[in-house]
SERO-4910 file (N, C-alpha, C, O; in steps of 0.05 Angstrom, whole numbers):
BEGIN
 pado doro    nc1    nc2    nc3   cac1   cac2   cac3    cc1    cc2    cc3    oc1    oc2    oc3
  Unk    A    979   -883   -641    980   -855   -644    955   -843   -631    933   -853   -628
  Unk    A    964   -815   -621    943   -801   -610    928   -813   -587    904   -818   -585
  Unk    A    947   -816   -572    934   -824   -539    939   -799   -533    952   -781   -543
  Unk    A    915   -800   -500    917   -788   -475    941   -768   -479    958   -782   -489
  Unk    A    950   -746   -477    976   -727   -462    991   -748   -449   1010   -762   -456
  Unk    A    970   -744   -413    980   -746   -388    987   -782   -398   1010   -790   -402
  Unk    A    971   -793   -400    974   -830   -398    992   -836   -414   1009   -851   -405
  Unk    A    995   -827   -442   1023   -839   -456   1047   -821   -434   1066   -834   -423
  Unk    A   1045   -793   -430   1069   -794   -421   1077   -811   -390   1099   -815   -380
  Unk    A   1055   -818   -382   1060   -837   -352   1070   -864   -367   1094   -870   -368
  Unk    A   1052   -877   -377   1066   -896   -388   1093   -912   -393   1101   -935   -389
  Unk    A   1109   -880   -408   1126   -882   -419   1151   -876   -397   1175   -879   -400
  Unk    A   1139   -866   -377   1153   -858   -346   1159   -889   -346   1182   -898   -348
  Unk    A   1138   -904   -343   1143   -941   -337   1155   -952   -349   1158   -976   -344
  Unk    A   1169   -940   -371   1176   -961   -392   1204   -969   -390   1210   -990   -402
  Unk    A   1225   -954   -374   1248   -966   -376   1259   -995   -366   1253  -1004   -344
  Unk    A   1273  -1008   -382   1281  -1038   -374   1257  -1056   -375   1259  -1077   -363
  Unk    A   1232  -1051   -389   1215  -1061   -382   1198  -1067   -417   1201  -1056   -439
  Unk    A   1181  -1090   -407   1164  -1102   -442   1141  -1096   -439   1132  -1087   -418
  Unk    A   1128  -1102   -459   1098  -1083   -457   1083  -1095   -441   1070  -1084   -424
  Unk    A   1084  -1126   -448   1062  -1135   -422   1069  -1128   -386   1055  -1130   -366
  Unk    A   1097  -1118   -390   1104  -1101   -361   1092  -1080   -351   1081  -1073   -330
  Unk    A   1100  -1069   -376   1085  -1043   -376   1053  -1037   -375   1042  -1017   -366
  Unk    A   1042  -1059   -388   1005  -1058   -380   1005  -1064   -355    986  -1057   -341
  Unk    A   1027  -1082   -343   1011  -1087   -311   1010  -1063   -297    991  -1052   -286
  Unk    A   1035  -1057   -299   1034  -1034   -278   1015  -1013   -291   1002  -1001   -273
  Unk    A   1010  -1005   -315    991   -996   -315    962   -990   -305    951   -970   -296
  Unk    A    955  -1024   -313    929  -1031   -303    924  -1036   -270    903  -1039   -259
  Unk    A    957  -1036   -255    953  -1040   -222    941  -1011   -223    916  -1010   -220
  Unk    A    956   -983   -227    958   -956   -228    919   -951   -225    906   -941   -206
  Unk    A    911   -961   -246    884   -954   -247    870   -971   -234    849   -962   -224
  Unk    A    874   -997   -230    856  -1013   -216    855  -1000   -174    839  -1005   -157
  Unk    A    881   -984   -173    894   -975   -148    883   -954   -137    878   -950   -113
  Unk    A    879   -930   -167    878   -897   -163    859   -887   -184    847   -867   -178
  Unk    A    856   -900   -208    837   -892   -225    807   -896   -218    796   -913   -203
  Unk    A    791   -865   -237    757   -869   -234    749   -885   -251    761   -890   -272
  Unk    A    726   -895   -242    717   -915   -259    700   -902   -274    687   -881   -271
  Unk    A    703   -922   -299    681   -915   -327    659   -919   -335    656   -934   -354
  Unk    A    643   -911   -324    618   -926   -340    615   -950   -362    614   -943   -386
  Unk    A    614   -972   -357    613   -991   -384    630  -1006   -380    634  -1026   -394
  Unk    A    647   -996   -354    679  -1009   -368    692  -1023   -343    691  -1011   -322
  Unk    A    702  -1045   -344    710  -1057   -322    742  -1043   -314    753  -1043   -292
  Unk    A    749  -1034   -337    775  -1019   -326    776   -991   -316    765   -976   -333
  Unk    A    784   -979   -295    778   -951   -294    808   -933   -306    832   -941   -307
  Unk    A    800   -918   -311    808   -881   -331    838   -893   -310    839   -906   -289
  Unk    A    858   -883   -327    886   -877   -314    886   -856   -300    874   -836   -308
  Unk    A    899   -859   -275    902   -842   -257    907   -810   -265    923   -807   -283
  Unk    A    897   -792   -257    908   -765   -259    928   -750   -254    940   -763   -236
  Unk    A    942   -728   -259    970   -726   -250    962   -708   -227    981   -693   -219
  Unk    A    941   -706   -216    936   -694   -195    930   -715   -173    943   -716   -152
  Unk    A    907   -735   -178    917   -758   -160    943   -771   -159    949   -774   -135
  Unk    A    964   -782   -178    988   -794   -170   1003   -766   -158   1022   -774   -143
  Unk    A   1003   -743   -158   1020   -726   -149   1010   -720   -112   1026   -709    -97
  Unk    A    987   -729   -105    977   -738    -79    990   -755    -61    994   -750    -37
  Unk    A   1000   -780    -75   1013   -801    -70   1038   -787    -55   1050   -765    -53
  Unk    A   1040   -819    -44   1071   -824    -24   1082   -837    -49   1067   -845    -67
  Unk    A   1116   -842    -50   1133   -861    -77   1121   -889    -63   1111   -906    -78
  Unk    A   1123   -894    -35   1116   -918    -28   1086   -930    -39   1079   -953    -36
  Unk    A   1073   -913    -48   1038   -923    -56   1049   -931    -78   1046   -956    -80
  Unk    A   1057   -924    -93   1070   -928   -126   1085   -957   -125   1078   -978   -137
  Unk    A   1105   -953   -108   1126   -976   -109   1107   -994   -112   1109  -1007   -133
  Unk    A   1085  -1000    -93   1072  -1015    -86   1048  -1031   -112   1033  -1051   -113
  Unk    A   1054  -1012   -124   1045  -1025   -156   1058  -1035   -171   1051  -1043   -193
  Unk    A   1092  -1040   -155   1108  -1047   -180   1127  -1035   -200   1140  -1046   -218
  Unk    A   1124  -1008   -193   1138   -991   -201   1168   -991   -204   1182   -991   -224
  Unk    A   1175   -992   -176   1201   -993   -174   1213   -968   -171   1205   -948   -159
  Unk    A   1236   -971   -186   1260   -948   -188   1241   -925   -201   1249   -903   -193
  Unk    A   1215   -921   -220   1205   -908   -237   1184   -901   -220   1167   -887   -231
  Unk    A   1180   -905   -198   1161   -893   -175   1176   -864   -180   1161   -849   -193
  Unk    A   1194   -855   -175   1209   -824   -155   1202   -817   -184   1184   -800   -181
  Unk    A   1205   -819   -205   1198   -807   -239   1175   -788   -240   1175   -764   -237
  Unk    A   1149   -811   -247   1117   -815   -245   1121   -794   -224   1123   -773   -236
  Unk    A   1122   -791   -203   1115   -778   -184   1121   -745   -179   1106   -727   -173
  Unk    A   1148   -744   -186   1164   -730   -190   1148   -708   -221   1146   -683   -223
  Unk    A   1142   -728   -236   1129   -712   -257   1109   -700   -261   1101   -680   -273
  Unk    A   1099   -726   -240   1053   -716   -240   1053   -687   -219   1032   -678   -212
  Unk    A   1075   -677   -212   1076   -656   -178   1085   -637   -197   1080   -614   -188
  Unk    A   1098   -634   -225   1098   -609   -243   1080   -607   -255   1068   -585   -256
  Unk    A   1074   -624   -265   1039   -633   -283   1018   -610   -271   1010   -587   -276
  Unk    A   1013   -634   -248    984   -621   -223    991   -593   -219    975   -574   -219
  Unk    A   1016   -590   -217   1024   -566   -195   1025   -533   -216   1029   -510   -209
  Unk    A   1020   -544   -245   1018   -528   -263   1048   -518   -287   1053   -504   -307
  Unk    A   1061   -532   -269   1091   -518   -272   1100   -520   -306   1120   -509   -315
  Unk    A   1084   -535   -322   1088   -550   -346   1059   -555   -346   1050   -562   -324
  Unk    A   1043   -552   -367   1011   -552   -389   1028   -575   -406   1050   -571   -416
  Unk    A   1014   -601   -408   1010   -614   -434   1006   -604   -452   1023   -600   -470
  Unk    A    978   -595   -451    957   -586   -465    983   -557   -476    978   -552   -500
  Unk    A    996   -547   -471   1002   -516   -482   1027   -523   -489   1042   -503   -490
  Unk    A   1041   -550   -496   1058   -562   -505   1053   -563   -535   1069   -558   -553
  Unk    A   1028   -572   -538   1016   -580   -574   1039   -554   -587   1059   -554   -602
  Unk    A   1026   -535   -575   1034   -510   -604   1061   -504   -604   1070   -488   -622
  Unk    A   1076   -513   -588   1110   -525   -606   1118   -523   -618   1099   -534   -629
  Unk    A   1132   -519   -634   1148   -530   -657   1164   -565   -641   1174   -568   -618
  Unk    A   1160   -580   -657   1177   -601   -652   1205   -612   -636   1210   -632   -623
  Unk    A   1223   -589   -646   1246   -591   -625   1238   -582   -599   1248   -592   -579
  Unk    A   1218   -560   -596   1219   -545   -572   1199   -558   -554   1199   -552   -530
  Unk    A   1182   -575   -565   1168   -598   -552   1182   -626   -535   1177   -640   -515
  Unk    A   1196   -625   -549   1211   -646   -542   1236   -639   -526   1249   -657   -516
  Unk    A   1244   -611   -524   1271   -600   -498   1250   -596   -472   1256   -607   -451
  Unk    A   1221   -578   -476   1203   -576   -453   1207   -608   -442   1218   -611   -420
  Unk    A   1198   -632   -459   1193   -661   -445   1217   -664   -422   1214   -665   -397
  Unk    A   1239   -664   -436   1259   -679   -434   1270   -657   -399   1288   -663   -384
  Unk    A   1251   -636   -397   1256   -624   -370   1237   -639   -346   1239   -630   -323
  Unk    A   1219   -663   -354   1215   -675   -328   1227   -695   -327   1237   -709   -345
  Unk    A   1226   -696   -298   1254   -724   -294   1248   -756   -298   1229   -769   -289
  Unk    A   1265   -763   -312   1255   -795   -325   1257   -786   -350   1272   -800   -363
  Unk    A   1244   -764   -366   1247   -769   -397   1280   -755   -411   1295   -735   -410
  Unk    A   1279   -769   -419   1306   -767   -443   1293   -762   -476   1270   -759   -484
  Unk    A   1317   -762   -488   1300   -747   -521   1289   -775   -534   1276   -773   -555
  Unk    A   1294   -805   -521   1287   -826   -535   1252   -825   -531   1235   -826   -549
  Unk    A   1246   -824   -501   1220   -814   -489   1208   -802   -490   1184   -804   -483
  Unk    A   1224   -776   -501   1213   -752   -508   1198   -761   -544   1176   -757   -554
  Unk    A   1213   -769   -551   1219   -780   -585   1182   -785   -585   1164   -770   -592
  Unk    A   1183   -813   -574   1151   -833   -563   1129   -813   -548   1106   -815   -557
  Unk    A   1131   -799   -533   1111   -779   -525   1097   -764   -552   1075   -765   -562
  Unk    A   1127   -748   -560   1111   -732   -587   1104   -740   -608   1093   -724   -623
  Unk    A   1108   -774   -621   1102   -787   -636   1070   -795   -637   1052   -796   -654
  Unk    A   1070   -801   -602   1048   -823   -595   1025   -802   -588   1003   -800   -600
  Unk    A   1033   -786   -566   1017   -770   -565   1005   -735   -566    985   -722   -559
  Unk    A   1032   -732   -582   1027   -703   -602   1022   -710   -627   1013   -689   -637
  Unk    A   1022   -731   -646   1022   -737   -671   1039   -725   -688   1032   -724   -712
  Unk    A   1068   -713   -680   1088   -705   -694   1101   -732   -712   1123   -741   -706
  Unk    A   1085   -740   -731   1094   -761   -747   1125   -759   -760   1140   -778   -764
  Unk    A   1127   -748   -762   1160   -741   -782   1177   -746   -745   1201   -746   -747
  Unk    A   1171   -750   -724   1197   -761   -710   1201   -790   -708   1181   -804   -712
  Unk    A   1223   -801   -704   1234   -826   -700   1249   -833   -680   1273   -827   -680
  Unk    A   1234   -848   -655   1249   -845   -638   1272   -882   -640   1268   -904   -650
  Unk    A   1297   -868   -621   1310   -888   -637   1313   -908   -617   1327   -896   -601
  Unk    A   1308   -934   -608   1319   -945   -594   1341   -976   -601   1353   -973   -622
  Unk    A   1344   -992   -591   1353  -1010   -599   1353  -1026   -620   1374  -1035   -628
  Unk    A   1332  -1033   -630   1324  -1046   -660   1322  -1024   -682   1326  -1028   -706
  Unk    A   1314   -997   -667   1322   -978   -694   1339   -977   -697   1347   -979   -720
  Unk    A   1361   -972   -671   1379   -956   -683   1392   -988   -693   1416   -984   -687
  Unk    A   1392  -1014   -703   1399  -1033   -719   1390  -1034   -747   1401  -1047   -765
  Unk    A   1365  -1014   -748   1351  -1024   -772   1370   -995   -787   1385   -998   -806
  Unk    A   1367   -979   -778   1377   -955   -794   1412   -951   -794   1421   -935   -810
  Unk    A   1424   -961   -781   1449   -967   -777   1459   -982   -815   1471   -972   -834
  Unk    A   1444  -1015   -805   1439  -1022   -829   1434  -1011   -847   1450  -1016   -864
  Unk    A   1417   -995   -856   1408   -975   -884   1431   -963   -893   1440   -966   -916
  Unk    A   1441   -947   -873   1461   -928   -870   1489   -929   -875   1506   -911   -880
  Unk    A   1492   -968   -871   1515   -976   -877   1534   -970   -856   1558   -976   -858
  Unk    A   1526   -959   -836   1549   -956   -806   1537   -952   -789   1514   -948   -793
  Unk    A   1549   -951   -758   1537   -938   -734   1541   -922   -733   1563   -915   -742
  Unk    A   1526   -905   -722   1520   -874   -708   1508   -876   -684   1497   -895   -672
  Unk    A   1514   -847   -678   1496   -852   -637   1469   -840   -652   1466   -831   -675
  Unk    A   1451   -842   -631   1424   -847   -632   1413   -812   -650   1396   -809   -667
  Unk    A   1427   -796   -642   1413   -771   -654   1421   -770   -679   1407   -757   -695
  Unk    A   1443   -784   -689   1448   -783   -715   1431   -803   -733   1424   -794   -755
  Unk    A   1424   -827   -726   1408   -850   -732   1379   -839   -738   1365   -849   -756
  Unk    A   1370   -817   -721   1337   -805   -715   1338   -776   -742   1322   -766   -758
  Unk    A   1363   -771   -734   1359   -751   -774   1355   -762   -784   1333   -760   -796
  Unk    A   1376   -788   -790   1382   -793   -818   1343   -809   -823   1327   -803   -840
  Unk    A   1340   -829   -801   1308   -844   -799   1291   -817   -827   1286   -819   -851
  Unk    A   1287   -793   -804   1267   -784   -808   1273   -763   -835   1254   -748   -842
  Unk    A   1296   -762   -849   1308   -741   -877   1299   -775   -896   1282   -773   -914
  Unk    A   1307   -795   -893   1311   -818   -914   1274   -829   -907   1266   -841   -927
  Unk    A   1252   -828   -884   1230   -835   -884   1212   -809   -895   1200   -813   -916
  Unk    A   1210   -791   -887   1198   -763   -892   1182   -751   -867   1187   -749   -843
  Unk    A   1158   -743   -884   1142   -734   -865   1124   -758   -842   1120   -752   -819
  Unk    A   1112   -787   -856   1109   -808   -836   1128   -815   -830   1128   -835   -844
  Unk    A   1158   -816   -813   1181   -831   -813   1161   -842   -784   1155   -866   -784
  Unk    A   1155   -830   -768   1142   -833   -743   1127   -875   -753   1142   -894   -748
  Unk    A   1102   -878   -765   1100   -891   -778   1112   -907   -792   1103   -930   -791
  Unk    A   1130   -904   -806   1148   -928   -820   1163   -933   -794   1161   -957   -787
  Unk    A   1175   -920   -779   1196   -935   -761   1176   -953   -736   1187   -968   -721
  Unk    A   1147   -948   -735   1136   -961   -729   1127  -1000   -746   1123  -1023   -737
  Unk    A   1128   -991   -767   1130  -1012   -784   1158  -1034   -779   1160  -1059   -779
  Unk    A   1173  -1018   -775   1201  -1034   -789   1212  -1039   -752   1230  -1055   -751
  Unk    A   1207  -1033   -735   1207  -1034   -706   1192  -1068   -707   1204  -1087   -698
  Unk    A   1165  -1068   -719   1148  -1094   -709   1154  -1113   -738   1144  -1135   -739
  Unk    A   1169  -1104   -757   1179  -1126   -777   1201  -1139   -753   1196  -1162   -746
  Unk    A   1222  -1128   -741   1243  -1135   -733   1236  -1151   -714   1242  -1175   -717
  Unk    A   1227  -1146   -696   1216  -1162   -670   1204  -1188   -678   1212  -1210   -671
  Unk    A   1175  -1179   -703   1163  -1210   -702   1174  -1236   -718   1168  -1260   -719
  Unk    A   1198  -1213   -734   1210  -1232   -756   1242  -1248   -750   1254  -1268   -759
  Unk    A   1248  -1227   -729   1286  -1230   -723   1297  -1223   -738   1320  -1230   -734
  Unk    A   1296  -1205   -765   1303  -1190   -781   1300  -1164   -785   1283  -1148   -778
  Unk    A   1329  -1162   -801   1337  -1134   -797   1329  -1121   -829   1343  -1131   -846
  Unk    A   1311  -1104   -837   1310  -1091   -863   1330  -1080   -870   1334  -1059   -858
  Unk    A   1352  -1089   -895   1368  -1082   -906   1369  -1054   -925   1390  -1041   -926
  Unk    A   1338  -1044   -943   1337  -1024   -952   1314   -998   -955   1319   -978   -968
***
């Protein structure tokens, strides 16, 4: 919780089809590639959405990117270019945070979900992906598509649902189990 704006939402630009240690590489190519360095720190600051919006897709690819190069790129050029404030996103209301996201290209409401979780601290969302939407499916006693799964998450968790579905996300994974109640 409570990362960076700009870096969780790049991040999460990287994240499709992809696992976390995927997702740190290309991270860490990104900054080892385009990022300032830190004082102290052998890793440098994640790139800015004004430097990656500089970029060719081919400099990107070239980190590994892939298909999620034209995204990143595509996003950091509304970012830089002013067209969309992070920063003037906070004062939101929650749904309307999350329809603004879901207008740069690459995010969807699951991404959008992880942005405002991770890095707005809108704890009461649940974003739903595959092991949620198993774990709450389960609870629930049936399937539903994903927006129905992310009510019911966040009416049956409360105001932390953000948090518990963080919990019950890393029960499932480290255990192979599915929480029944």
């Amino acid at each position: 919780m409570r990362q960076p704006l700009w870096e969780c939402l790049a991040t999460f630009l990287l994240s499709p089809m992809k696992q976390v240690a995927h997702i740190r590489q290309m991270s860490l190519t990104l900054r080892k590639n385009f990022g300032q360095p830190i004082p102290g720190s052998l890793t440098p600051a994640f790139p800015s959405p004004t430097t990656i919006a500089s970029l060719e897709e081919i400099d990107l690819r070239k980190c590994g990117l892939g298909f999620r190069a034209k995204n990143l790129l595509a996003s950091s050029r509304i970012i830089a270019d002013g067209r969309i404030s992070l920063e003037n996103l906070r004062h939101l209301p929650t749904a309307a945070l999350r329809e603004a996201l879901c207008k740069l290209p690459g995010i969807g409401r699951k991404v959008a979900n992880c942005i405002a979780l991770f890095a707005y601290e809108r704890l009461e969302v649940v974003p739903v992906d595959v092991w949620i939407a198993r774990i709450t499916s389960q609870m629930r006693k049936r399937k539903a598509p994903p927006h129905r799964l992310e009510k019911y998450a966040t009416r049956r968790f409360g105001p932390y649902a953000g948090y518990l579905q963080q919990y019950l996300f890393h029960f499932a994974r480290t255990t192979g189990k599915i929480p029944n109640k």
